[in-house]
C-alpha positions in Angstrom: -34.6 130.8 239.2 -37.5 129.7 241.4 -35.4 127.3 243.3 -32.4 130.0 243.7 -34.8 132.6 245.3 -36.4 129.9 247.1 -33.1 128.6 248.9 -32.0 132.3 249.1 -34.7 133.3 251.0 -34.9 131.2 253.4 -31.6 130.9 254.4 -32.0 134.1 255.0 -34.8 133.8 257.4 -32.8 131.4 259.2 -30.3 133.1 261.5 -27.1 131.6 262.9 -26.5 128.9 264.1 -28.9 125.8 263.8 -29.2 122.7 265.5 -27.9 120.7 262.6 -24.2 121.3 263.6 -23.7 124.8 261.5 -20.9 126.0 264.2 -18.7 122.9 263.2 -19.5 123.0 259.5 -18.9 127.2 259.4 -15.4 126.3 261.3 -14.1 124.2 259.0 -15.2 126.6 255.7 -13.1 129.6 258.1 -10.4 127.2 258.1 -10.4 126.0 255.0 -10.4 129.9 253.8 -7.2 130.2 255.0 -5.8 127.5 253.4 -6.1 124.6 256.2 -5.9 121.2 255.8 -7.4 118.5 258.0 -5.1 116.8 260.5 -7.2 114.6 262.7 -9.6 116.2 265.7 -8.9 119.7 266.0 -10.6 122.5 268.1 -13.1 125.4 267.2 -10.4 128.2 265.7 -10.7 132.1 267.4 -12.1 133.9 264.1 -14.8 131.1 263.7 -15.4 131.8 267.8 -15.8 135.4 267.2 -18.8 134.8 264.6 -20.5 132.3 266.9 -20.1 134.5 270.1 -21.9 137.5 268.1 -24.3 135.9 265.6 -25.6 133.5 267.3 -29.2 132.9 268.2 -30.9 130.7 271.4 -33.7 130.7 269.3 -33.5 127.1 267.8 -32.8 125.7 271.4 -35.0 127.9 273.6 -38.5 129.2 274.2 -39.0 133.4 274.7 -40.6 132.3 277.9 -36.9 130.9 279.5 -36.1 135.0 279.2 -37.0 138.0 281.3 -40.2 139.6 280.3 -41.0 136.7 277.9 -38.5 138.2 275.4 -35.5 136.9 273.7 -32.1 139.3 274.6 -31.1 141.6 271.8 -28.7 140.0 269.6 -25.3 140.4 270.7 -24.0 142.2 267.6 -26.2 145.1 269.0 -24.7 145.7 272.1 -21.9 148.6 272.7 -18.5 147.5 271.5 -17.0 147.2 274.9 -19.4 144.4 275.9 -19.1 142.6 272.7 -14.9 142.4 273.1 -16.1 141.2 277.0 -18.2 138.9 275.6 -16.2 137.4 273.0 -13.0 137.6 274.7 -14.9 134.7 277.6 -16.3 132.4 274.5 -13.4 132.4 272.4 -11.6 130.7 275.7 -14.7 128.0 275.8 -14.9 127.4 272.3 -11.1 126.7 271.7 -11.1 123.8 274.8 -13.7 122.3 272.3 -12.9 119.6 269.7 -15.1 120.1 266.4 -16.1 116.7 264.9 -16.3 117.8 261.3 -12.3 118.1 261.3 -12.0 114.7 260.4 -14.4 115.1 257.2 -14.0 114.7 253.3 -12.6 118.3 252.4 -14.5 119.2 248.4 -17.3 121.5 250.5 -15.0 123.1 253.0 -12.4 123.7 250.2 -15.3 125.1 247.8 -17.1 127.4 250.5 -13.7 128.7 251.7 -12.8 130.5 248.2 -16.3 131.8 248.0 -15.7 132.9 251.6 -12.6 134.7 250.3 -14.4 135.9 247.0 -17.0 137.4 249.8 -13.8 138.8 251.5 -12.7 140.6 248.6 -15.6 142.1 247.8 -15.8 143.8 251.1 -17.7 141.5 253.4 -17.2 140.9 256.6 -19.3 140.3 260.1 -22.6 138.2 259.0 -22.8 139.2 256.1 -20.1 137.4 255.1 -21.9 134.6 256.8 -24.6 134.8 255.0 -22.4 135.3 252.0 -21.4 131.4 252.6 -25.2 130.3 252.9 -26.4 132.2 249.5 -23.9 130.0 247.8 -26.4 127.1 248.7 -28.8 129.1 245.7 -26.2 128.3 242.9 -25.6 124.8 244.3 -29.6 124.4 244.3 -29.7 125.9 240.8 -27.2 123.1 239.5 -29.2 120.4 241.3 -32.1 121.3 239.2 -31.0 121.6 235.9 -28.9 118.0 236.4 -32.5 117.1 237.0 -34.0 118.4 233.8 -30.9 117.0 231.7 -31.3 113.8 233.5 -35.1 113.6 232.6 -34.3 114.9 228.8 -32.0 111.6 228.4 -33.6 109.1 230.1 -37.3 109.8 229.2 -36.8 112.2 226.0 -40.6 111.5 225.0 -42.4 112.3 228.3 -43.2 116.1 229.5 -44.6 114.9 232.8 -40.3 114.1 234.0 -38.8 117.0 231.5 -41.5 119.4 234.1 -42.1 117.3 237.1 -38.5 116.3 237.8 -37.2 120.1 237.8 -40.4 121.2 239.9 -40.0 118.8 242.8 -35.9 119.6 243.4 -37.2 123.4 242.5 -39.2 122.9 245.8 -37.8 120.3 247.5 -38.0 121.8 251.8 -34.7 120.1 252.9 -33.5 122.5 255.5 -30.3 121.5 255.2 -30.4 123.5 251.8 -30.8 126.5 254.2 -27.3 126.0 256.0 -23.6 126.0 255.8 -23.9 122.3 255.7 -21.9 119.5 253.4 -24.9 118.0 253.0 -26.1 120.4 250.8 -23.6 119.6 247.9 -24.3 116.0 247.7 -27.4 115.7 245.5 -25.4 118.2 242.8 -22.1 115.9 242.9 -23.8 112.7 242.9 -26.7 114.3 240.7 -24.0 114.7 237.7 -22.4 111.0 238.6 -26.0 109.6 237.9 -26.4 111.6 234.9 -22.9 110.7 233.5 -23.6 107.1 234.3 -27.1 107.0 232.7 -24.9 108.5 229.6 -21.9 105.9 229.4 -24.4 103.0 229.5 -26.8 104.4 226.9 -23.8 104.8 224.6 -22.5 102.3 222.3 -19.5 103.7 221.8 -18.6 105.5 224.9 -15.9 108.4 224.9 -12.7 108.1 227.8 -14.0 111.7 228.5 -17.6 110.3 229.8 -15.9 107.8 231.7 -13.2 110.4 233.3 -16.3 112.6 234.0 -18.2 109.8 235.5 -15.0 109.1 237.4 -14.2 112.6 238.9 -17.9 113.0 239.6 -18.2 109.9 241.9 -14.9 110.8 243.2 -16.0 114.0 244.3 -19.1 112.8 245.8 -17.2 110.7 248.5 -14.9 113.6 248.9 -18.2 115.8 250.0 -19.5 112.9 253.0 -18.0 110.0 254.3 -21.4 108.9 254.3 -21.7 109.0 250.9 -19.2 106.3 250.3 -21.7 103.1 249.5 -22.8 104.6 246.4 -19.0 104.3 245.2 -20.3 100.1 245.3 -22.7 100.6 243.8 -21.4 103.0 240.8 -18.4 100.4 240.6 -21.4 97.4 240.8 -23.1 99.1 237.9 -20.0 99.9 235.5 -18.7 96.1 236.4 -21.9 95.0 235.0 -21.7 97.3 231.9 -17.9 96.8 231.3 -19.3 92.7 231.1 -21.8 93.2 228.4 -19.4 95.5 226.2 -16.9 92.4 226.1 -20.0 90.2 225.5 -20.6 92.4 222.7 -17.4 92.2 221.5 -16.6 96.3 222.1 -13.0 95.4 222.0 -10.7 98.6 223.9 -14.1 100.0 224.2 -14.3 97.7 226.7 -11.4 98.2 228.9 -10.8 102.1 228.0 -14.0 103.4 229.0 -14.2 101.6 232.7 -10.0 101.6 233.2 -10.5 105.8 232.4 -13.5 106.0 235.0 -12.1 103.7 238.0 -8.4 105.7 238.0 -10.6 109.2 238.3 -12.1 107.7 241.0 -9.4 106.0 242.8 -7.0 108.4 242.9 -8.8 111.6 244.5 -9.9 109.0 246.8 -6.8 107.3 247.8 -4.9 110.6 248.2 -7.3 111.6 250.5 -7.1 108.0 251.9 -3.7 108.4 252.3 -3.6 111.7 253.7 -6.3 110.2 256.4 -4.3 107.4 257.5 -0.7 109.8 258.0 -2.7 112.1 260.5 -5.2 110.3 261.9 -3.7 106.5 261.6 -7.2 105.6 259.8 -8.3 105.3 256.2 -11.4 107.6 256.4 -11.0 109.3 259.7 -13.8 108.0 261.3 -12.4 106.5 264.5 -11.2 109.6 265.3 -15.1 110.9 265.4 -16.7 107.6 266.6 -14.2 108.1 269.6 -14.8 111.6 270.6 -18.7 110.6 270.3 -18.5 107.5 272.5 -19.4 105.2 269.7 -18.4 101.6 270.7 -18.6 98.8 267.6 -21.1 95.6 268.6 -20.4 92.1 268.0 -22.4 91.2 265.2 -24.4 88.6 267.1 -26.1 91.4 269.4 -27.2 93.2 265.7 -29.9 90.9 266.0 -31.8 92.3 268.6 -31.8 95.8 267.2 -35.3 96.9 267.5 -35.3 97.8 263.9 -35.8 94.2 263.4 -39.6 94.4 264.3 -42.4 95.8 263.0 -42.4 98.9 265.4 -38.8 99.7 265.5 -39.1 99.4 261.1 -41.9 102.0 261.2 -40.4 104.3 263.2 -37.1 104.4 261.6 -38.8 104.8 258.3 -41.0 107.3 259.2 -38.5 109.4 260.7 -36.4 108.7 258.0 -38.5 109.7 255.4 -39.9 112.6 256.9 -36.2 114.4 257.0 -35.5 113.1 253.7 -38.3 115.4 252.8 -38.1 118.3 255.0 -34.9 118.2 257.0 -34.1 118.4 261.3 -34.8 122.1 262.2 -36.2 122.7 265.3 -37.2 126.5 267.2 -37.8 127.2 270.1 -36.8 123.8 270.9 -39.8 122.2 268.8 -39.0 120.2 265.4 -40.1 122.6 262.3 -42.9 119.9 260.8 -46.6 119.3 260.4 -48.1 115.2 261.3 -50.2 115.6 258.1 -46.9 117.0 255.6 -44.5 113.7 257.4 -47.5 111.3 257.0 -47.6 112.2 253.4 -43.8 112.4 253.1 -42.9 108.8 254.3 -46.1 107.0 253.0 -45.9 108.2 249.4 -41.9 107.7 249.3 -43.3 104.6 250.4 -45.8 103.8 247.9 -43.1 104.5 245.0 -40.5 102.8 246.0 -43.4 99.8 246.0 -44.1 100.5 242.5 -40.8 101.2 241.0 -39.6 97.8 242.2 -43.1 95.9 241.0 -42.5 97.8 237.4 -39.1 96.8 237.5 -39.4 92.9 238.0 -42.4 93.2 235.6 -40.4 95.5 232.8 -44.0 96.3 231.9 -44.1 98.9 229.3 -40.3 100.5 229.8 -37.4 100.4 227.0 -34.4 98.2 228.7 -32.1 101.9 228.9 -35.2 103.2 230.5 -35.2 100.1 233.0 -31.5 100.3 233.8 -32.2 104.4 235.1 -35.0 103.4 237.3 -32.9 100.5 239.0 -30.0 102.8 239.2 -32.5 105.3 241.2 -34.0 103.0 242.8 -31.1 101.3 244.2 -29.0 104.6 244.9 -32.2 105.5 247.4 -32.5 101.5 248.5 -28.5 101.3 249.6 -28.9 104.6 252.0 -31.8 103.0 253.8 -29.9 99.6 254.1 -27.2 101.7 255.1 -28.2 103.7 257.5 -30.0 100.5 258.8 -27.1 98.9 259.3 -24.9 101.3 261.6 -28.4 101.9 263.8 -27.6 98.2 264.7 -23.7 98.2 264.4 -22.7 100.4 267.2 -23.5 101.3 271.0 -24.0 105.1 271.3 -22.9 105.1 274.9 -23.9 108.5 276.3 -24.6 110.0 272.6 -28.3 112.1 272.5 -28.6 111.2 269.0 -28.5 108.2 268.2 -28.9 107.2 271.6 -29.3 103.9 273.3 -33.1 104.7 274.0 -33.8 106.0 269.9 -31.0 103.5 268.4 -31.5 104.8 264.8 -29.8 106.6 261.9 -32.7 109.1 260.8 -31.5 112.1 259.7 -32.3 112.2 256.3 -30.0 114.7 254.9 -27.4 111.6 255.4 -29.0 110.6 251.6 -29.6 113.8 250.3 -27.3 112.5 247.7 -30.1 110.4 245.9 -32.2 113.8 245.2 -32.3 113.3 242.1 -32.6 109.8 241.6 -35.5 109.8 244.0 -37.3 112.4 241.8 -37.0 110.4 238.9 -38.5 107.6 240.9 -41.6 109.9 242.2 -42.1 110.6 238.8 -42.2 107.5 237.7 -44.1 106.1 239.8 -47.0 108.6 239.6 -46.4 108.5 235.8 -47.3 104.5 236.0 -50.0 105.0 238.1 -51.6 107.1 235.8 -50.7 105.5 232.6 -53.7 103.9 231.9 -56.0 106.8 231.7 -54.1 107.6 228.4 -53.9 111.5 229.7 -51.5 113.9 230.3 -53.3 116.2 232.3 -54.3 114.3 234.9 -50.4 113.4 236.0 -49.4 116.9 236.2 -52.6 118.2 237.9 -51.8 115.7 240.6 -48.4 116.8 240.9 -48.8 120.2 240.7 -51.1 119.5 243.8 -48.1 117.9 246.0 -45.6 120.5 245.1 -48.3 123.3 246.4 -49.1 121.2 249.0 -45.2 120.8 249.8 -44.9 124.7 249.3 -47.9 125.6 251.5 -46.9 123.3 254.6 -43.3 124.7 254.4 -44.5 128.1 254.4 -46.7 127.1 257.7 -44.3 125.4 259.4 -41.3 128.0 258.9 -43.1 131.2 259.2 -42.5 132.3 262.3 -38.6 132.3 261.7 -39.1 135.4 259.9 -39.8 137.1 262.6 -36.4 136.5 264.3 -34.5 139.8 265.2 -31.7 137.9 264.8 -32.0 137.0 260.9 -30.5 138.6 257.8 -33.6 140.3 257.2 -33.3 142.4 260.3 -29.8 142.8 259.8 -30.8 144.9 256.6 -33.9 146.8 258.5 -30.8 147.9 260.9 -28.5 149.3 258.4 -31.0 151.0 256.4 -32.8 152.1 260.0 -35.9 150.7 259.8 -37.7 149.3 262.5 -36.5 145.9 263.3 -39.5 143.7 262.2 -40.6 141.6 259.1 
């Protein structure tokens, strides 16, 4: 409930549209609502043009002092309705000789949003509040992503209050801003949040069901149909069942063996090689992605040039960690042009993920104190967080950006950290665990959750800094209401 009112109330603050590439991801929901299907690069559509010509704010990219009188405009849905049809009429003509580079995209989030867009429909919505409508769906998703963290902790640490507490708590406040969007990114940790915990479950079993493994199966598959980007921890789902499928026949399982991981790989393949399929009949290409990496300029290097990446050294490493990190934490919003953070909040953000991913992989070449099941869910978490980093490392020094602002040829990295929002929950289970070890010597409870119980207020507070003057925006769902029910327009 906390997380749900949390998520709801900010995206609320927010209004429309972010610097995080809302417009595309808000097109393709609209399209997907009336029953589209992806076909390769296709322009911005005239309803989704209509929302972004009326709704949208210059607040994220401008300063009040670009305006006359030191004042942003009045929002366009304000104005009389003969200027709004002007307006609209000239942006729907520049917004349809645009391309949107989320066309080419896994479809599960755009599908998902666009019946709850309809369900919003039915119900009578329309304008921004059916906008919004699309964002408050981001509180259930939240919600989800919680619980699959308390579920997780139950099984994997049954004995331990500090993860069946601590693990719910730091998703319930987790400030990724991308939680606050019509974003893809935001149904990642849930999809790949219920793969973990299906996982954790076939390899604790000794005599795991087909239905485990087909849920398993279906849940990977439906985190690579969220993000592209999600698709290395397919390897290393597959790396970890291969492994498990080994020491059943070891054990002489018998069909145990072959049922449970034949059941699993056929729910994964086949979502994904339909949509494979699908990608390579429109758009000549497996997963889509040339069509993107061509319409953003994106030119493949040799790999003998990968080795002058500045990533390589000490200075390029820091800052592509840091950044990293930092996002991972508390997403990419700016206003007014300015990133939404505080030093002091990314300092502790990147060090401390830092400092436990140092002691998760110490405890876990020492197996100090850990049952081997127990083991076997920290590697898992630790190497679904590990393979994003390596990954994202890896196309920072595979391509050329060309002419591309971000990644650029001057700031060659892959930092936003919403790319591995998928390993939410993993990751908690590693914070946990690692404070958890720290700690374990003093023999006390109380000390473990006083110290997190500092960091999630501490998480809470700097947030709550660093996002406050958003509510102010006339432009946000909160004014919105103060209009209808004719209250002055301020928070």
């Amino acid at each position: 409930m906390i997380a749900a009112a949390r998520v709801f109330i900010f995206s609320a603050a927010f209004p429309f549209f972010n610097n995080v590439e809302e417009q595309d991801h808000a097109d393709m929901v609209v399209k997907y609502a009336h029953g589209y299907l992806s076909r390769g690069l296709t322009q911005f559509g005239v309803e989704s043009a209509r929302y972004f010509s009326l709704y949208y704010t210059p607040e994220f990219f401008r300063g009040p002092e670009q305006f006359p009188g030191g004042r942003f405009p009045q929002p366009a849905w304000m104005l009389p309705a003969e200027e709004q049809e002007r307006l609209i009429t000239k942006k729907i003509e520049w917004w349809q000789h645009h391309p949107n580079s989320e066309s080419t995209e896994p479809p599960l989030y755009y599908a998902i949003a666009g019946v709850w867009l309809n369900l919003g429909r039915l119900s009578g919505l329309e304008g921004p509040w059916l906008l919004y409508w699309v964002r408050f769906l981001n509180s259930f998703i939240v919600a989800g992503i919680v619980w699959t963290g308390f579920v997780t902790a139950r099984l994997v640490f049954p004995e331990q209050p500090i993860f069946h507490l601590g693990m719910p708590l730091l998703l319930a406040l987790w400030p990724q801003s991308s939680l606050y969007s019509v974003q893809s990114d935001v149904l990642s940790p849930l999809s790949f949040g219920i793969t973990f915990f299906w996982l954790l479950n076939l390899i604790s079993s000794e005599s795991p069901t087909a239905l485990a493994s087909m849920a398993t199966g279906l849940a990977a598959a439906a985190t690579c149909l969220i993000k592209a980007t999600n698709l290395p921890l397919l390897a290393l789902v597959a790396a970890f069942v291969a492994i498990w499928s080994w020491q059943l026949l070891r054990a002489r399982k018998g069909w145990t063996a072959w049922v449970a991981p034949i059941s699993m790989a056929l729910c994964v393949a086949l979502p994904v090689a339909i949509w494979s399929a699908w990608n390579y009949h429109t758009c000549n290409d497996l997963t889509g992605a040339a069509t993107k990496l061509k319409l953003l300029g994106w030119t493949r290097k040799p790999l003998s040039e990968w080795w002058s990446h500045p990533l390589l050294t000490v200075g390029g490493f820091k800052v592509f960690w840091s950044t990293l990190l930092a996002t991972f934490w508390r997403g990419e919003f700016v206003w007014h042009a300015k990133r939404l953070s505080l030093p002091a909040a990314d300092l502790f953000y990147w060090i401390s993920s830092a400092a436990v991913i140092a002691v998760a992989a110490v405890n876990l070449v020492r197996r100090r104190a850990i049952r081997d099941f127990q083991w076997r869910a920290v590697l898992l978490a630790f190497s679904s967080f590990v393979i994003f980093v390596l990954y994202l490392g890896i196309l920072s020094m595979a391509f050329d950006f060309g002419n591309c602002p971000y990644p650029s040829r001057a700031h060659p990295y892959f930092t936003s950290g919403r790319l591995m929002s998928a390993a939410m929950v993993p990751f908690a289970m590693l914070y946990v665990y690692a404070l958890e070890s720290l700690l374990r010597p003093l023999n006390k409870q109380w000390p473990q959750f006083l110290i997190l119980g500092s960091s999630a207020l501490a998480i809470t507070v700097s947030e709550l800094i660093v996002t406050w003057p958003v509510f102010a925006s006339q432009y946000n769902f909160f004014h919105l209401l103060a209009r209808v029910a004719g209250a002055p327009p301020c928070i």
